[in-house]
N, C-alpha and C positions, 0 to 999 in steps of 0.2 A: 472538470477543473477541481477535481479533489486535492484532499492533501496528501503529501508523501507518507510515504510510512512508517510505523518506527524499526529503526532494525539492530540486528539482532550481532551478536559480539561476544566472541568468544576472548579472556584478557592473556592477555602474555605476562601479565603483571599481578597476577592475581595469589591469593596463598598457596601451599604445595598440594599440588593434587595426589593421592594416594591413587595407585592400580587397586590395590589391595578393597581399599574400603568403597571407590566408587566404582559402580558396575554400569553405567552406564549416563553417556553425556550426548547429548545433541547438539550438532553443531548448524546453525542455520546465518546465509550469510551475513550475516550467516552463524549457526549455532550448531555447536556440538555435541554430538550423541555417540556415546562409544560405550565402551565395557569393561571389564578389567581383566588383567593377566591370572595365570592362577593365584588361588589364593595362599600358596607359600612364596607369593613375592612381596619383600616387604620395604620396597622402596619408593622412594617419594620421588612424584616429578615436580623440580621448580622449576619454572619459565626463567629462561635468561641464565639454567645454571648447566651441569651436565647433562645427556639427557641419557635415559636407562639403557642401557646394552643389555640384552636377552639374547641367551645362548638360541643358535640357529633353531634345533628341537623345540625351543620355549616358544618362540615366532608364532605369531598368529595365520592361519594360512586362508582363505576365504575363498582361492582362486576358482576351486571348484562349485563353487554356489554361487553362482552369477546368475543372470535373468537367462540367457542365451545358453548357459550350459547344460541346467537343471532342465530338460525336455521329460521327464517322467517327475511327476511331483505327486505324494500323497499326504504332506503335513508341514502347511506353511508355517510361518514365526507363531513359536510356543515359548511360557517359561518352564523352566522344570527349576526345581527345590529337590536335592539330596542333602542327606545328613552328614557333617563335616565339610560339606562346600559351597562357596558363597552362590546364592541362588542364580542362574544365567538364561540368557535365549537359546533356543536351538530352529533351528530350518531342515528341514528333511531329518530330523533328529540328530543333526550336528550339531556340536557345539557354535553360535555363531553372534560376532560381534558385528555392530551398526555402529559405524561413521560414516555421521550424516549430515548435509548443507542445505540448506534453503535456498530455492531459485523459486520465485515469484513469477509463471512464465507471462502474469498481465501486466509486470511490471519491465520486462525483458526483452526489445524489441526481437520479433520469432526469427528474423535472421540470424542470432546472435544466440538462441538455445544451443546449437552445435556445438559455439566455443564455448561457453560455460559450461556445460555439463563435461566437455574436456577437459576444462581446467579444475573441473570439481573430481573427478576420477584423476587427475594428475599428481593434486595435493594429495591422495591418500585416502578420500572417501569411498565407501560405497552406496549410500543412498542419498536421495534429494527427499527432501519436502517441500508440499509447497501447501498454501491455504487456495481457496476456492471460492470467491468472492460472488456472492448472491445478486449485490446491486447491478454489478457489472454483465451478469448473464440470463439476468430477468429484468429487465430496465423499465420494462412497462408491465405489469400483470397479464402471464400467460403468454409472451412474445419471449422471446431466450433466443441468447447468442450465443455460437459457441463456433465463432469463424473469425480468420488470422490469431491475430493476437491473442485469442479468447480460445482457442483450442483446442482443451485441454487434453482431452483424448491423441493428440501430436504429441503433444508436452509427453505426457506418461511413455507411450511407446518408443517415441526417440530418446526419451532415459534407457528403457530397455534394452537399445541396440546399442547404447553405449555402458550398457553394462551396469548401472545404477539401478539398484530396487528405489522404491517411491512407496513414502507414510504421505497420505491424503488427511487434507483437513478440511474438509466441507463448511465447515461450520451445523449451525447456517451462519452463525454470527461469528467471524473472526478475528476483530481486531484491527492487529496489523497496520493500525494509523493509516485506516482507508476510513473514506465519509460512511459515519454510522457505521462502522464496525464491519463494512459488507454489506448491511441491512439495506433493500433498496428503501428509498426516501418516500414513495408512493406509500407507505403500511404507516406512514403517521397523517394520514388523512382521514383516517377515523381516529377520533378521539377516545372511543372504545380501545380501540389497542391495545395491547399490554406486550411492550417488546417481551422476548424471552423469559417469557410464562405459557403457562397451559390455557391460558386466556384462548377461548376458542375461535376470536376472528387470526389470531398470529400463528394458532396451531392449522388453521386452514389454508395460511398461505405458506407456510413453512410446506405442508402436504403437499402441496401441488408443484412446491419446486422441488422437494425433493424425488416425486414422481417421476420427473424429468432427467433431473440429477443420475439420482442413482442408476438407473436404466443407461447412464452410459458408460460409469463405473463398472458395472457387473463383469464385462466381459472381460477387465483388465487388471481385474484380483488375482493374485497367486493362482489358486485354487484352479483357476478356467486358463492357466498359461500366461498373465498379466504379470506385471513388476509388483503389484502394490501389495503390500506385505501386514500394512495396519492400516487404519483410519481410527481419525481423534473423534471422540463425541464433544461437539462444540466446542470451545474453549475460553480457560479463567473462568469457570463460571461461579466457582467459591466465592470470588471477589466482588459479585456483580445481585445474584437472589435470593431469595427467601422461598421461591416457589422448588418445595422439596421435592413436587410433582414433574419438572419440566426434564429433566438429566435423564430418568431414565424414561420418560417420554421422547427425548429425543435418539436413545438406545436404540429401542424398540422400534421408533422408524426408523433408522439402519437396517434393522436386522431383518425386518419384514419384509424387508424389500429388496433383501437378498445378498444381503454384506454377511458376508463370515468370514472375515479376516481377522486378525487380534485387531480389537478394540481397547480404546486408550481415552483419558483426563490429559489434563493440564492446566495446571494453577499454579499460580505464585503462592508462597511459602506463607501467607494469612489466608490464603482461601484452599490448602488442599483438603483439610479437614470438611470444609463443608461441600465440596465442587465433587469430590470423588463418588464415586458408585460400584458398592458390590459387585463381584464378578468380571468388572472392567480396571482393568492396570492402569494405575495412577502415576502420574509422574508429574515433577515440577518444572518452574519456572525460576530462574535464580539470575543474580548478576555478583556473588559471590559464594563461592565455598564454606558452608560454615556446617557444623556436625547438629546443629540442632535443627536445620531443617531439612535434612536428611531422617532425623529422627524420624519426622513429623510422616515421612511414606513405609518408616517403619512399623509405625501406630499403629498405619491403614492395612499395612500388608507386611505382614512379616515371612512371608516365604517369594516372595519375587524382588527379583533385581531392581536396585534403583537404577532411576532412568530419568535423567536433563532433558526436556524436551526445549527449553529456551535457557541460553545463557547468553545474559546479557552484560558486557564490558564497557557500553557507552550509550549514550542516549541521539532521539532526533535534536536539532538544531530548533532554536525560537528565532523568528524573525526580532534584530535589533538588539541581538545578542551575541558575543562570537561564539562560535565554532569551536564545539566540543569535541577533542580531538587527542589520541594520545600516541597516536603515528600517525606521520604524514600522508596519509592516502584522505578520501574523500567523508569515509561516513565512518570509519575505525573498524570496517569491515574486513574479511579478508580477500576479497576481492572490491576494486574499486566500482562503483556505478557504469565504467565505461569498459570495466572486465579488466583491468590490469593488475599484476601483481602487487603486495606489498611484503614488509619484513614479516608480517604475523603469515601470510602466506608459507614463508619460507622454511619459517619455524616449524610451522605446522608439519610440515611436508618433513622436513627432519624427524621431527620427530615418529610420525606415522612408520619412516623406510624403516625408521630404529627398531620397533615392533612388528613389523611385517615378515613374512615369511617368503615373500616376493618380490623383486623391482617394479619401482611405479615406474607408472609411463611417463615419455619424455614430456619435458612441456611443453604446452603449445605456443606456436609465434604470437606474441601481442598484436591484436590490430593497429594500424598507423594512423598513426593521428596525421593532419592540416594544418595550418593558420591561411584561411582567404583573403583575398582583399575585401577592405573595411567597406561596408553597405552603410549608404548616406539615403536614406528614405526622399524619394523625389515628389510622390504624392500622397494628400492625405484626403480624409471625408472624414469631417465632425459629426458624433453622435448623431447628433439632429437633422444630418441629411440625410442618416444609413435608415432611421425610420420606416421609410418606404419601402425599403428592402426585407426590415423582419415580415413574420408573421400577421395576421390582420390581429388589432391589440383585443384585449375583451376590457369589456365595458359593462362596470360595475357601479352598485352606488354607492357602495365601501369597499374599502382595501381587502384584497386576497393576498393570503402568505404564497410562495412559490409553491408548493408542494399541493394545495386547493384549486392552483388555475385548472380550470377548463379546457386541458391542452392534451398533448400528445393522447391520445383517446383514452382521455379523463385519468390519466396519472401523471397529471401537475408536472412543474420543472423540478430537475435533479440539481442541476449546478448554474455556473453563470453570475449575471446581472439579471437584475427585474426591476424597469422604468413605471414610476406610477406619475401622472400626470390628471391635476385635478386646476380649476379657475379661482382664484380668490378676486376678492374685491376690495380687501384690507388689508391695513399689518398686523401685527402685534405679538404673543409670544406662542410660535408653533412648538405642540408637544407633541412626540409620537414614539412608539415604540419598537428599534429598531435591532433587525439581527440580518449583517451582522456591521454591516457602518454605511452610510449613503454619504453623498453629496448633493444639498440643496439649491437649487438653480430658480433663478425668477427668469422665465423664459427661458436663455442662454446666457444669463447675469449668473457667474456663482454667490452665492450667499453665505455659506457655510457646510460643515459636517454635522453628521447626527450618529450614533452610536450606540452599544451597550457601554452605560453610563453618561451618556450625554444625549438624554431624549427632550433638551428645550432648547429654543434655537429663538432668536430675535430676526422678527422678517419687516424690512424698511416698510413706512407707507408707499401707498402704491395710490395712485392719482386715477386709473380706472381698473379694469378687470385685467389680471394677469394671468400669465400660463405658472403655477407653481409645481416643478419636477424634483420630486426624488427619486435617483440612482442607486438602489440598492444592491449591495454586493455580499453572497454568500461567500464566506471565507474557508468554508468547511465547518462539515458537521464532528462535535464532539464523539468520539466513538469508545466510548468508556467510560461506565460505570450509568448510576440513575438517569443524569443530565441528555442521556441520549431521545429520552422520553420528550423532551425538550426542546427538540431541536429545528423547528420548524422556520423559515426563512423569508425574508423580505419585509414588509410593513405589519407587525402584528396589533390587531385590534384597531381602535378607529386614531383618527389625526384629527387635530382641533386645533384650534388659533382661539386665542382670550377663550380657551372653555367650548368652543361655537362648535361641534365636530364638522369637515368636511366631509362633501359628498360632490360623486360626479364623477368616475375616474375611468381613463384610460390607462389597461395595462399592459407592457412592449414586456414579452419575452427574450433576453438577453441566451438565449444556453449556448450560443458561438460553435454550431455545429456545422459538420462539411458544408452540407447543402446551404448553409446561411453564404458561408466564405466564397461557394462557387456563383450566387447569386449578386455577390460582391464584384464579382470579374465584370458584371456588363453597365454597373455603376461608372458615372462621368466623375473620375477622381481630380483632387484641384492639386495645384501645385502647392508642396509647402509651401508657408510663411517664413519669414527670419525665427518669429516665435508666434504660437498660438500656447493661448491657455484653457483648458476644459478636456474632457475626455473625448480623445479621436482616435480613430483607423490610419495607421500608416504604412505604406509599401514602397517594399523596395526590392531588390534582385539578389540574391548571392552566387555569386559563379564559382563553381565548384569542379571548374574543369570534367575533361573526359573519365575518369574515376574518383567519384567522390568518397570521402574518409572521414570519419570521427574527429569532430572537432568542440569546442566548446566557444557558447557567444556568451560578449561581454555587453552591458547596456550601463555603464557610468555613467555618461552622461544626460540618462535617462530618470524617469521619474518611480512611477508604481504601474502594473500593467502585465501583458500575458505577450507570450510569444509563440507564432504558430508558423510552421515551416509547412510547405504544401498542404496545408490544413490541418498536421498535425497539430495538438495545442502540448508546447515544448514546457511551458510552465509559468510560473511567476516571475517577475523580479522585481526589486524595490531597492530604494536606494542603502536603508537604514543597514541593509546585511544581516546574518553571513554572508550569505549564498553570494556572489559576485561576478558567476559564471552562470551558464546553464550548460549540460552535455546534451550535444547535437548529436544521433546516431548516424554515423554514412550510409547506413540500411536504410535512410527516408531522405537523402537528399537526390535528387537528380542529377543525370551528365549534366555540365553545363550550368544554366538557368535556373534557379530555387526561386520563389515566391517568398517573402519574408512580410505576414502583417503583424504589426505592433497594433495592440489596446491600450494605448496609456490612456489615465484616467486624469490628469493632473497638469503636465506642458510635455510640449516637444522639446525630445534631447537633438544629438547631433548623429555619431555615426554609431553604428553597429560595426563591434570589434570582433575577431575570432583570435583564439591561444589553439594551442597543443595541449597545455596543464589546466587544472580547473583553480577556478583563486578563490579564496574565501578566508573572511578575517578569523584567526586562527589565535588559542590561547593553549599553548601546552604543559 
């Protein structure tokens, strides 16, 4: 139940890009990375205005250095620096330009790699990037996944056979408006820890993933007949330490372990100065063109090509805010979340035929969207019945933050809800410290919220002993900068009434994983109500006919809560907005028959809507 990520945007509306002065941009869904024409070209490209005509000869030609063609290789992506020419890459000691797009393959349902990386070779790219998220493939210490979704060794080769070279970015820590940066959540259970430093319990666990890691990397390097052409050593990390020891600590474990591909930085334009490392090609992070931090990689290195590795034109979305947005597509990407085109697509693609020395491929069929008949949830199970159904709770005599319970073999919960359930025998004014918002319940009585900034709560008198529940919800962890040190989840520190602390508590593990939902199925569900109020489980059908399609559900009528399709979890939604829709992939619906549970935490809505388009309040 993490949060989305931030991403990444290349602007159409941005100042005039020079061929001449910029040597190279990345483009990742997505962000551009490219290079420039020679350097006796001296015209500007403006978005939105003509775009350059290069004589045939002048054309950039790359056809011949593809992953599939180059079968005899002895010297993957190099810079070279001659005198009188702006410094450039070469591959096989060809002169050779990267346009490049990020495709996220954990964020990508893997039916759906095929046509993106289609539509990524169609606009005119030739490589993908993508980052390599830690949490997600070490989720317990020592246990690693790296099956469907999680792949990545697929991911890389089916780039290959479509023709795409692949920049890897392992991290270990990347970003990317994933919970903790990729960091899985278990390495803040020692309080010793020092994220991203040389702190020796984080350099021990960074070791052992990346033993694993890399080991599956190796065989898919240039060098041994693979696509991947670089890897980034961590990233932004200018922005982020002090420990001048950890960068090229985390070099060196690259290298030892068997990476010899061009190694690479990335920093935004305040931290390239401190984030970069001797001997390793630095490049930035930008969301505008400007000459002065451009400078700033000239400082560092004056004989190699600059090089954009994020460029960014728009930012993620805040809940209760609209939708920041400067073409109608979904994220100001150039592809939409559901892989459709937009105008920056189009552009792109113009532009790229303009320069190229070969016809792109044609493009591919958009998948087809749906609209189903609307789903009117027939039963539900309140919180307080599904009990039974979690885990056996632990029982403690002070509160445990999520990330400390006693669970999955002792690395605590990742995400989710976390039920703490303690007895008072009084009222009066309950404090506690709460991340990242609960709801307080006397029995099945709601009482109130508690939250960062709101840790005192008035609880009625109570005439004998009652059940007092808090519902704690992890909203996502911070994944940038100090604050991540920080970020620990559920009830931190003790709970008290009049000063008195409590003790006594039962704790229900919420993390809403398959096996919870499929233990869900042989639960005695009740018929809705007209209206129930409190946080409950609701079910209903979606019929999706004999070929199911991409669709997007609407829940207006609904309150705050998660949406999980055959136990998929599809995501959030809340009333306040943007976000208004969610995209449904047709890769996780079934013929027929869908399963649809709602968690709302707040009252029962009415029906569950489906569109064709995604809706979201929008300010342009």
């Amino acid at each position: 139940m993490a949060p989305p990520c931030r991403r990444y945007f290349f602007s159409l509306s941005s100042p005039c890009l020079s061929w001449k002065r910029i040597l190279g941009v990345f483009f990742l869904p997505f962000i551009l990375l490219g290079f420039a024409p020679p350097a006796n070209y001296n015209g500007h490209l403006v978005f939105g205005e003509a775009w350059p005509q290069l004589p045939q000869n002048s054309r950039f030609n790359w056809s011949h250095l593809t992953p599939l063609g180059l079968k005899t290789r002895s010297v993957g992506l190099q810079t070279e620096s001659t005198a009188g020419r702006n410094p450039h890459f070469t591959l096989e000691g060809h002169k050779f330009l990267i346009f490049g797009g990020s495709i996220h393959y954990f964020r990508v349902p893997r039916q759906y790699w095929r046509d993106r990386f289609l539509k990524l070779k169609a606009c005119g790219f030739n490589t993908v990037t993508t980052y390599v998220p830690w949490n997600l493939h070490e989720p317990q210490r020592g246990k690693f996944d790296f099956s469907g979704n999680l792949d990545l060794e697929a991911f890389v080769l089916m780039a290959a056979k479509i023709g795409l070279w692949v920049i890897l970015r392992p991290g270990p820590y990347i970003c990317s408006e994933i919970d903790l940066g990729g960091l899985p959540s278990w390495l803040l259970q020692n309080h010793k820890l020092r994220l991203r430093t040389t702190n020796k319990h984080f350099v021990e666990a960074v070791d052992q993933y990346f033993d694993h890691l890399i080991a599956r990397v190796i065989p898919l390097q240039y060098s041994q007949g693979g696509p991947i052409i670089a890897v980034q050593v961590e990233n932004e990390y200018g922005s982020f330490g002090e420990d001048k020891d950890y960068m090229p600590y985390v070099q060196k474990a690259l290298l030892k372990r068997g990476i010899v591909e061009l190694l690479m930085t990335a920093d935004a334009e305040e931290g390239v100065m401190n984030g970069y490392i001797q001997g390793v090609l630095a490049t930035i992070n930008m969301n505008t063109f400007h000459e002065s931090a451009l400078n700033l990689l000239y400082e560092v290195q004056r004989d190699k090509p600059i090089m954009i590795m994020e460029y960014w034109v728009g930012w993620f979305d805040t809940w209760g805010e609209e939708h920041r947005v400067g073409d109608a597509d979904n994220y100001d990407a150039v592809l939409t979340e559901a892989g459709d085109y937009t105008q920056k697509y189009f552009k792109l693609r113009k532009l790229f035929g303009s320069v190229l020395a070969f016809p792109l491929p044609p493009l591919p069929e958009l998948t087809t969207k749906a609209v189903y008949p609307p789903v009117r949830p027939s039963l539900y199970l309140p919180l307080w019945d599904v009990l039974k159904y979690l885990d056996k709770p632990v029982i403690s005599k002070k509160p445990v933050n999520m990330e400390n319970l006693p669970i999955n073999n002792g690395n605590g919960q990742s995400y989710g809800f976390i039920l703490y359930e303690t007895s008072i025998c009084s009222g009066g004014e309950l404090h506690a410290n709460i991340q990242d918002t609960a709801q307080v319940f006397l029995n099945e009585t709601y009482i109130g919220i508690l939250g960062d900034g709101y840790q005192n709560l008035d609880i009625p008198k109570v005439k004998k002993c009652q059940l007092l529940r808090i519902l704690v919800e992890n909203q996502g962890r911070v994944n940038f900068s100090w604050k991540m040190q920080l970020q620990r989840k559920g009830l931190i520190g003790s709970v008290a009434i009049n000063n008195i602390p409590l003790e006594g508590y039962l704790i229900y593990s919420l993390e809403m994983k398959i096996n919870f939902f499929e233990r869900l199925r042989s639960a005695t569900w009740k018929p809705v109500p007209n209206s129930y109020h409190g946080p409950a489980f609701y079910l209903g059908t979606l019929k999706a006919g004999s070929s199911p399609k991409d669709t997007f559900l609407s829940l207006l009528n609904w309150s705050y809560g998660f949406v999980f399709i055959n136990g998929h979890n599809l995501g959030r939604y809340w009333y306040i907005g943007p976000q208004e829709t969610l995209y449904l992939p047709g890769a996780w619906l079934h013929p027929q028959d869908n399963e649809i549970i709602l968690f709302e935490k707040t009252k029962s809505g009415s029906y569950i809507q489906t569109s064709n388009k995604p809706k979201l309040k929008t300010v342009l």
